[in-house]
Structures are given as C-alpha cells and as structure tokens.
N, C-alpha and C positions, 0 to 999 in steps of 0.2 A: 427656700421658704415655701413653695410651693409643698415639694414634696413630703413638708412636714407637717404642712395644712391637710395633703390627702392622708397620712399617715392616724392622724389624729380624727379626720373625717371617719377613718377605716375603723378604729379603736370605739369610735361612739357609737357607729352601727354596730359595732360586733355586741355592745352591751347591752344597749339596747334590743337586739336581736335575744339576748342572753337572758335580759331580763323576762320578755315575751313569753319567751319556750318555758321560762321558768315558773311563770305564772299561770302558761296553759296547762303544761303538766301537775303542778302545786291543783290547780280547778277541777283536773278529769281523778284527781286521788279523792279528796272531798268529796265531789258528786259519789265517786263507786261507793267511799266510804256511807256517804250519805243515802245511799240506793241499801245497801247492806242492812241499817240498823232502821230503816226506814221498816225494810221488809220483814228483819225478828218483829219489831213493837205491833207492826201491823197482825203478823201471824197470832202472834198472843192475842190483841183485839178479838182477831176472829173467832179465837179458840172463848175466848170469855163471853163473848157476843154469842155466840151459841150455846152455852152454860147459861144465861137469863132467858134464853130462848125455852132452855128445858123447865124451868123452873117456872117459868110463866104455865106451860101448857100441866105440869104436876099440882102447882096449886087451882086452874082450873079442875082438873080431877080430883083435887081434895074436894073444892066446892061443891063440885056435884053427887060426892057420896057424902057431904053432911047436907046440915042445915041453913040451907044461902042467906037464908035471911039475917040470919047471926052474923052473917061474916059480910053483910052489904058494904063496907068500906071498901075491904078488897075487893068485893068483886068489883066496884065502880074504878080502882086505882088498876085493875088487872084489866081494863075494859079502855082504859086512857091510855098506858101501856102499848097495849095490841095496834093502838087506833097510830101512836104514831113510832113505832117499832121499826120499820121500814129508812126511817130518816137516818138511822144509826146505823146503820150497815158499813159504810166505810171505817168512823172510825170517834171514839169517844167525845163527849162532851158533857157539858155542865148539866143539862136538862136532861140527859139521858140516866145520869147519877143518881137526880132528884126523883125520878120515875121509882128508878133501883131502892132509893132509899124509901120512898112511900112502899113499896111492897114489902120488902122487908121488915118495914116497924110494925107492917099489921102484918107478917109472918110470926113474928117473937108475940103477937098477942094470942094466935093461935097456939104455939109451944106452950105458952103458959098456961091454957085453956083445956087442951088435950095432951098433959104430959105422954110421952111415949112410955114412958114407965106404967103408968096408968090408964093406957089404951088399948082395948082387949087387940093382939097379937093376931086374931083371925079378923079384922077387919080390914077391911080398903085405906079407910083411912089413917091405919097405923101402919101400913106399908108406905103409904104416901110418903108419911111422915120420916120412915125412916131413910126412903129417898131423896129426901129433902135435906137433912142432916148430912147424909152422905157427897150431895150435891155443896152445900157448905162449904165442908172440905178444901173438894177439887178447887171449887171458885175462888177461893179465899188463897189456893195456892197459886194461881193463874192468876191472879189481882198482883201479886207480889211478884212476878216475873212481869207481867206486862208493865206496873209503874218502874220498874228496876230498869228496862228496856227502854222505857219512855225516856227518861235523865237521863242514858245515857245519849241518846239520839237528840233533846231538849239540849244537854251540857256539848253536843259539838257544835250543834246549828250556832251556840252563844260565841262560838270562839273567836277572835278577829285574824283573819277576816272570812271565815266561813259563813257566814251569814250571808255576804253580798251575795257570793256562790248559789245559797240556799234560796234565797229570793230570787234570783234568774233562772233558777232551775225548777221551780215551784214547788220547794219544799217549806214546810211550814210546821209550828211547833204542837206537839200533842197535848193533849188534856189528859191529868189522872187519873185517874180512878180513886174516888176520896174515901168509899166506905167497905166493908167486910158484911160480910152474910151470916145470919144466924148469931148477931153481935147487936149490941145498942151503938147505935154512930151518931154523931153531930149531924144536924142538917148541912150538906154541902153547899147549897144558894149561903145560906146564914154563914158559913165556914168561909167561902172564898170572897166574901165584904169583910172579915174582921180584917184589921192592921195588922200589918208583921209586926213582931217585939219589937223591932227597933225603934217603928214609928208611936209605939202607945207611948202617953205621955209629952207626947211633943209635937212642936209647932211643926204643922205641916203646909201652912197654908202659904 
C-alpha cells in the first residue's frame, strides 16, 4: 500500500514538474517571439516617425519661401505639431495621427493651390513640392509595413494564453496608423468612435 502511495506520489510530481517546464519553456518562446515582432513594428515606427519628422521641417521651408500668411492654418497645425513631437518618439498613437492628419488636409490644400504641373520648375517652392510628393510615397509605403507588423504583433499578444505572458513582461498592444499622405483620409478621433458593422443597428446597451 505504501509503496503504491509513493509510486503515485512520484507520478504526480513528475507531472506536475512536466507541467511547469512546460509552461516555462511554452513563456521564454512567446516573450522571444514577442521581443522579435515587438522589435520589426517598433523599427517601422521609427523609420515612419522620422518620415513626418522630414515632412514637418519641408513644409516649414515651403512656408518660408511662399506666402505665410496664406497658409496661416498650417503654419499654427505645424507649430502644435513641433510643440508636442517629442511625446511620440517611442511609439504611435491616436493624437499623434490626428496631428498627421491636420497637416496633411491642409498639405492637399496647398497641392491644389500650387499645382506642380503649374509651378515654375525654377522655384524653391516647386522643388519642395516635389519632395513632398516623393516623401508620400516612401510614407504611404512604410505606413503599410508598419500596420502589417502591428497585427501581426496586435494578433499574438490576443492569443490564449499569451496575453497573460505579455502583461507580465510589459508588453502591450500598438496603435495604427489610420491615414496615407498626399490622400483625403477620414478624421481618425471621428474614425476610431464609429461602431464596428456588427454593432450598427443594434442594441448595445
């Protein structure tokens, strides 16, 4: 009887023990994993964070080879901008978007105002211009790798049970990037209150 008590005692440590190692190792895969996709989405950020960095200090130099007064919106949105620029250095958010998106709607007012087509070639500010476009581009491609990177980093942290993992190791989930440069975009504040499709039309309360 005995022997069959220690036997059994032995069988439940051993599972218990099994279970443990199996949960440590299962936590140190997730964290790496989670260290891994943390580090691409992050690297994107920076690379895109530095791309509004260019674009802020280009549309300053537009403004200072036209006419400021004309363009007073921006320069007050490029001047709020600057002022809290600094807070976004790690890593995206809603209010940083909203920034993005106020420069840009009065970027497209500018396009429409000084076609490049229609802007003599020897000036400053069609060179601008045309760095601005180009600038575009790059952005609008780096926007689409960094939210591509975001989901996938966003879709592991959801998984069960990596989450638990991800909150005890302080990881936490990213913001996306909701608009395109050189584009008309929805307001992102007004975009991320509407209801998802499922919920319009229905009781939610």
């Amino acid at each position: 009887m005995k022997k069959t008590f220690k036997y059994v005692f032995i069988i439940i440590v051993s599972i218990i023990v099994i279970i443990f190692l199996s949960i440590h190792f299962y936590k140190n895969v997730v964290v790496e994993n989670l260290t891994n996709k943390n580090k691409i989405a992050t690297e994107k950020w920076s690379e895109l964070y530095n791309y509004s960095n260019d674009r802020q200090k280009l549309l300053e130099n537009f403004l200072d080879s036209t006419n400021k007064d004309a363009n007073d919106t921006l320069e007050n949105v490029l001047h709020k901008n600057k002022e809290k620029y600094k807070l976004y250095t790690e890593s995206c958010s809603i209010q940083f978007v909203k920034l993005q998106y106020d420069i840009n709607k009065e970027y497209l007012k500018i396009l429409s105002n000084h076609s490049v087509d229609s802007t003599s070639n020897q000036t400053i500010a069609y060179k601008i211009l045309q760095e601005l476009k180009e600038l575009d581009i790059k952005s609008n491609n780096v926007i689409a790798e960094y939210n591509e990177a975001t989901l996938d980093y966003n879709k592991y942290i959801s998984i069960f049970p990596n989450f638990y993992f991800a909150k005890s190791g302080g990881f936490h989930k990213k913001k996306y990037f909701t608009i395109k440069y050189g584009v008309k975009n929805d307001d992102p504040i007004v975009k991320s209150k509407e209801l998802p499709a499922w919920a319009k039309d229905q009781d939610t309360l």
